[in-house]
C-alpha positions as CSV (number, residue, x, y, z in Angstrom):
1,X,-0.3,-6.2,26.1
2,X,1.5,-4.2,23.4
3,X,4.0,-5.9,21.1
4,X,7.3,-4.5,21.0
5,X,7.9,-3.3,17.0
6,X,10.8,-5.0,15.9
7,X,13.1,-3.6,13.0
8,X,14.6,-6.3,10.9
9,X,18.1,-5.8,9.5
10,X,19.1,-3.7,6.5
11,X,21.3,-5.9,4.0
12,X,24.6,-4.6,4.0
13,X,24.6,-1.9,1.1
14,X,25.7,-2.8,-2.1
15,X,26.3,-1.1,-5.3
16,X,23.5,-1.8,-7.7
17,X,23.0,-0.8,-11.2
18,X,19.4,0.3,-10.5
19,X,18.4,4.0,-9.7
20,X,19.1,4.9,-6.3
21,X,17.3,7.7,-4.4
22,X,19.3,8.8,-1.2
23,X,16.1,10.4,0.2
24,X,14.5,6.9,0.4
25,X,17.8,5.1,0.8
26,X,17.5,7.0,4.3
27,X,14.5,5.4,5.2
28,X,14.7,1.5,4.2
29,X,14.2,-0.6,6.3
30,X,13.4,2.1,9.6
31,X,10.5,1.7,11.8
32,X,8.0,4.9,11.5
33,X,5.3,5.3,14.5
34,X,2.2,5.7,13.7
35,X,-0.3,7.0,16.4
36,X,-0.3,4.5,19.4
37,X,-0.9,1.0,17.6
38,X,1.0,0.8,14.2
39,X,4.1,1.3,12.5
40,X,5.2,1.6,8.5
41,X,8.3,0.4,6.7
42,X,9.9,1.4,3.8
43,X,10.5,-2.5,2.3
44,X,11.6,-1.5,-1.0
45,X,11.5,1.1,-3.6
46,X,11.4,1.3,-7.6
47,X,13.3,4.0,-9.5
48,X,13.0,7.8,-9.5
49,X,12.3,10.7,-11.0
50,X,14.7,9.8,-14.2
51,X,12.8,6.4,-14.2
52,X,9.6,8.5,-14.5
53,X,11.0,10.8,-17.3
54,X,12.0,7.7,-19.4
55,X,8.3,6.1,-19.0
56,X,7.3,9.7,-20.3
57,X,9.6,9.6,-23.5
58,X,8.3,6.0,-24.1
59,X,5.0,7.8,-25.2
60,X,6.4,11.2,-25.8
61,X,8.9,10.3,-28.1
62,X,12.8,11.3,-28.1
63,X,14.0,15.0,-28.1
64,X,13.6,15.9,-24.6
65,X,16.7,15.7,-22.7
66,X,17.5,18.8,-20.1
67,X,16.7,19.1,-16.2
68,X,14.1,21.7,-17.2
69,X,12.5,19.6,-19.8
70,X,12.8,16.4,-17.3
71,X,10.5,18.7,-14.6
72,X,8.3,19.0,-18.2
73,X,7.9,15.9,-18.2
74,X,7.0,15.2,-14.5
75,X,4.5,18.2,-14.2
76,X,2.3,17.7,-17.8
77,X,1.4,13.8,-16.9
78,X,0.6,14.6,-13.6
79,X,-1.4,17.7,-14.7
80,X,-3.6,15.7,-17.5
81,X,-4.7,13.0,-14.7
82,X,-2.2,10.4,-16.7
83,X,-0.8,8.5,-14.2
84,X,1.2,5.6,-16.0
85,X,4.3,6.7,-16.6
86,X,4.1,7.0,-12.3
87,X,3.2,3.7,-12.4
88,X,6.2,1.8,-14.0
């Protein structure tokens, strides 16, 4: 007998001092499909691409502060197989 998937509530929304990113904000808390037998959940989510940028300067050092030099900063890492500043 197949379970029914359940979603669980979404907290009310509340403004947060934390990076917010409205493309995952879309999908907290929503039930995906996932072939016949299982599902996936956005639960939670950590920062965005300015959260990556300043895990870049950490290492990189100051100086770097436009859109263009931001996307910089998210292509080279990724490019050079250095994954930490991903990882924070």
């Amino acid at each position: 007998m197949r379970e029914e998937i359940r979603e669980t509530s979404v907290p009310e929304r509340t403004l947060t001092a934390r990076p917010v990113a409205p493309g995952a904000e879309a999908h907290l808390g929503v039930v995906h499909p996932i072939l016949d037998h299982g599902m996936i959940r956005l639960v939670d989510y950590m920062g965005d691409d300015a959260a990556i940028c300043q895990a870049a300067r950490t290492s990189y050092g100051k100086g770097t502060k436009s859109v263009s030099q931001d996307e910089g900063l998210i292509r080279y890492p990724m490019r050079h197989w250095h994954t930490t500043p991903f990882e924070m």
